[in-house]
C-alpha positions in Angstrom: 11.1 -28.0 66.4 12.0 -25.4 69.3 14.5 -24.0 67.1 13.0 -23.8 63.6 9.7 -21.7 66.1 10.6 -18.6 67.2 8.0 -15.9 68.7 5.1 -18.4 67.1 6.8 -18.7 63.7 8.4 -21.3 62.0 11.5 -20.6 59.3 9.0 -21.7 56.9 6.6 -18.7 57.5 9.6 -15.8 57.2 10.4 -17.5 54.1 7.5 -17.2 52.9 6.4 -14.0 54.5 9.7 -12.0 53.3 8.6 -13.9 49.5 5.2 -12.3 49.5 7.2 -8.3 50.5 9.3 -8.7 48.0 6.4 -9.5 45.3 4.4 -6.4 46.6 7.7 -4.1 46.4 8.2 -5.5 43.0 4.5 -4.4 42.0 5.3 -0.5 41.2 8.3 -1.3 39.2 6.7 -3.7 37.3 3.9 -2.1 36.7 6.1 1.0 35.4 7.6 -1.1 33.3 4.8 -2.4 31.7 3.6 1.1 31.3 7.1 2.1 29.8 6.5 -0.9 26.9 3.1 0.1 26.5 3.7 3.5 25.5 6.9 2.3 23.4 4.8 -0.5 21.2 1.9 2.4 21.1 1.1 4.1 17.4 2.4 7.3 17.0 -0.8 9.3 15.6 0.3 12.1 12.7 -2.1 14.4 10.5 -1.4 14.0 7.0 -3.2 16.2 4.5 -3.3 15.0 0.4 -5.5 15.2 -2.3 -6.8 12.0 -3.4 -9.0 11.6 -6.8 -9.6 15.7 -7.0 -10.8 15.8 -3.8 -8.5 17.3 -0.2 -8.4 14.8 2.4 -7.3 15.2 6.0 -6.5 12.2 8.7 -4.9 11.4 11.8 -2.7 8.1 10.9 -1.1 6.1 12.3 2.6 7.1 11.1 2.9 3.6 9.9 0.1 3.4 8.0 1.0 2.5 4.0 -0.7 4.8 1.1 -2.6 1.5 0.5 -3.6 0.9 3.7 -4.8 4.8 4.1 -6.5 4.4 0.6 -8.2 1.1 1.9 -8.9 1.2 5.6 -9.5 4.5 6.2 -11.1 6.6 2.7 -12.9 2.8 2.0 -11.7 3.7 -1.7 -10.8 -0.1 -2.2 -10.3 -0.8 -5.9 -6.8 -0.7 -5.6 -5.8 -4.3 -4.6 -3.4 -5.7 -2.1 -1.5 -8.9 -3.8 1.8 -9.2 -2.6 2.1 -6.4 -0.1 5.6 -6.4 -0.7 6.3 -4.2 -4.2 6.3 -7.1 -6.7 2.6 -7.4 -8.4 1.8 -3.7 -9.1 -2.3 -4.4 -8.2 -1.7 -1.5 -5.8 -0.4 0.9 -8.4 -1.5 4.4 -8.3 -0.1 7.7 -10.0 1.4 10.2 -7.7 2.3 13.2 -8.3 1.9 12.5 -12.0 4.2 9.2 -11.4 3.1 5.5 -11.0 4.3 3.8 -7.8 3.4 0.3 -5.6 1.6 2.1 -2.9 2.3 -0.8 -0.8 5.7 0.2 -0.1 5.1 3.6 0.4 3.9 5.3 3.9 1.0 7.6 3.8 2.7 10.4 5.9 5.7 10.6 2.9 3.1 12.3 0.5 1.3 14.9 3.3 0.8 17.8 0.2 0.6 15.0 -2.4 -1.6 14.5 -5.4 -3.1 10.6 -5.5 -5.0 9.0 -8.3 -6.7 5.7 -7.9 -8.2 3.6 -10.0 -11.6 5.1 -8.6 -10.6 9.0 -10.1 -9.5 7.2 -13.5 -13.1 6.8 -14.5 -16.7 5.7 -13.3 -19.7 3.9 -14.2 -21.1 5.2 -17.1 -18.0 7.4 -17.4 -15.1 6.0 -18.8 -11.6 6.3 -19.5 -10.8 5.2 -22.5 -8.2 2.5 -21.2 -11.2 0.8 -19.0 -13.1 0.7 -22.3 -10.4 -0.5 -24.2 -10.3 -3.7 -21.7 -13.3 -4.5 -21.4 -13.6 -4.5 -25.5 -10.5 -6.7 -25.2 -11.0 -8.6 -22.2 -7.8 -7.3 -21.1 -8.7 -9.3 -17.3 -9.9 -12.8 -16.2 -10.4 -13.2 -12.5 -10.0 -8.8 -12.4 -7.7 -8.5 -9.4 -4.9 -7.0 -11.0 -6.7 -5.1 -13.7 -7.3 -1.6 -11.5 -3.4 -1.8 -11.3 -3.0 -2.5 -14.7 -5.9 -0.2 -16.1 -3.7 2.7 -13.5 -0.3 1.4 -14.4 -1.3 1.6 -18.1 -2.6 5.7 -17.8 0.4 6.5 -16.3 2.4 4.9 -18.5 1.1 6.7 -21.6 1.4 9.8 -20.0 5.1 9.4 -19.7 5.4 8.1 -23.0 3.7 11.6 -23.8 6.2 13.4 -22.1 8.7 11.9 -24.0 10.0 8.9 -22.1 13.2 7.2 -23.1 12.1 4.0 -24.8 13.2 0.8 -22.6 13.6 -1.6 -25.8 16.2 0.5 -27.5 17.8 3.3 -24.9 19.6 5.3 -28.1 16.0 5.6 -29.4 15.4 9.5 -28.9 11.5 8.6 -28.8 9.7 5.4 -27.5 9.3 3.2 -30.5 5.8 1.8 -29.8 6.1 -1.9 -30.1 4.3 -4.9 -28.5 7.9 -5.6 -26.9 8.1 -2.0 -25.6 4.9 -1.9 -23.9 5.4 -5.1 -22.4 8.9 -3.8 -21.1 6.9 -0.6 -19.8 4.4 -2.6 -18.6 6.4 -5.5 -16.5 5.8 -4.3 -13.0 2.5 -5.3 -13.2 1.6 -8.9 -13.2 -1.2 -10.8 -14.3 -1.9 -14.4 -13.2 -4.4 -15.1 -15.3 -1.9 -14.2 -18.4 -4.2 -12.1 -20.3 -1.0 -9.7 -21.7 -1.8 -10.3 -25.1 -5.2 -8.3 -24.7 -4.2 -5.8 -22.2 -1.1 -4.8 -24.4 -4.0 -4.7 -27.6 -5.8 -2.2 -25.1 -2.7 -0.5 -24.8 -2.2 0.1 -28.1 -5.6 1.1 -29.2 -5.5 4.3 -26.3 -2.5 4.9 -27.8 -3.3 4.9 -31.5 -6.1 6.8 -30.9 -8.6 3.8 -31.5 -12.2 4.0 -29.5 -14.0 0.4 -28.1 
């Protein structure tokens, strides 16, 4: 007992004494540490200027926010429709820059100077494009999730064919040759669950042909 007390205190308590330093040393580093993490998992915030539907927009983003995200979350413009969030359903389609794309896939801060079209600058209430009056005189849609991708997906696509888009069916064709089977080909990145093809190609062709609901 003499020998484990010395000066009043027992090997036990400079143990324990020289335990608790050490923690209290340790509390700077650590707590740089934690700092150092925190501002590593923190969002880098970037201004990212587009026009969306007509209209300029300006925001601060997050620089990993997707064109979807942006388009839902933050300008509440929320007819475009998340499915799969990973490029495979086409309910988030919009036309960019003239061109159709899954803006799930794409960042917002790639198209800072782009031109966006949503399903919302496609038509409105009261006003609309002839491809959402085509479905809804077809009943090109069941349950409606995918349709704002489709009724998008389908624009665009007529525009290209317009432009004089090599057909898919038959590459040596100089011109699309307007089937069923080619606007199903055209049409394949967007899919409907419900199965409804046969009446969204019919909408298809109507637009095309000229035809009014």
């Amino acid at each position: 007992m003499d020998q484990e007390r010395q000066g009043g205190m027992s090997r036990r308590d400079v143990i324990g004494t020289g335990a608790v330093t050490a923690s209290i040393l340790a509390i700077p580093n650590m707590a740089h540490a934690i700092t150092d993490e925190a501002q590593a998992q923190s969002p880098q915030t970037v201004p990212v200027s587009l026009t969306v539907n007509g209209e300029p927009k300006q925001l601060m983003l997050d620089a990993r926010t997707t064109l979807l995200d942006m388009m839902r979350e933050h300008l509440k413009l929320t007819g475009s429709k998340k499915g799969c969030d990973h490029g495979q359903c086409g309910a988030c389609t919009m036309i960019v820059n003239g061109r159709r794309i899954n803006s799930c896939l794409s960042l917002a801060v790639m198209h800072d100077g782009d031109e966006v079209t949503t399903i919302e600058g496609v038509g409105a209430p009261g006003k609309l494009h002839p491809m959402q009056a085509a479905f809804l005189h077809h009943d090109g849609y069941q349950c409606g999730y995918c349709t704002p991708g489709q009724i998008v997906s389908a624009v665009a696509m007529l525009e290209e064919v317009k432009a004089g888009a090599p057909s898919f069916v038959s590459p040596d064709l100089e011109h699309v040759a307007y089937s069923d089977h080619e606007v199903r080909e055209r049409m394949s990145g967007n899919i409907c669950r419900c199965a409804a093809y046969p009446n969204i190609v019919a909408a298809i062709r109507d637009v095309h042909e000229g035809k009014t609901a």
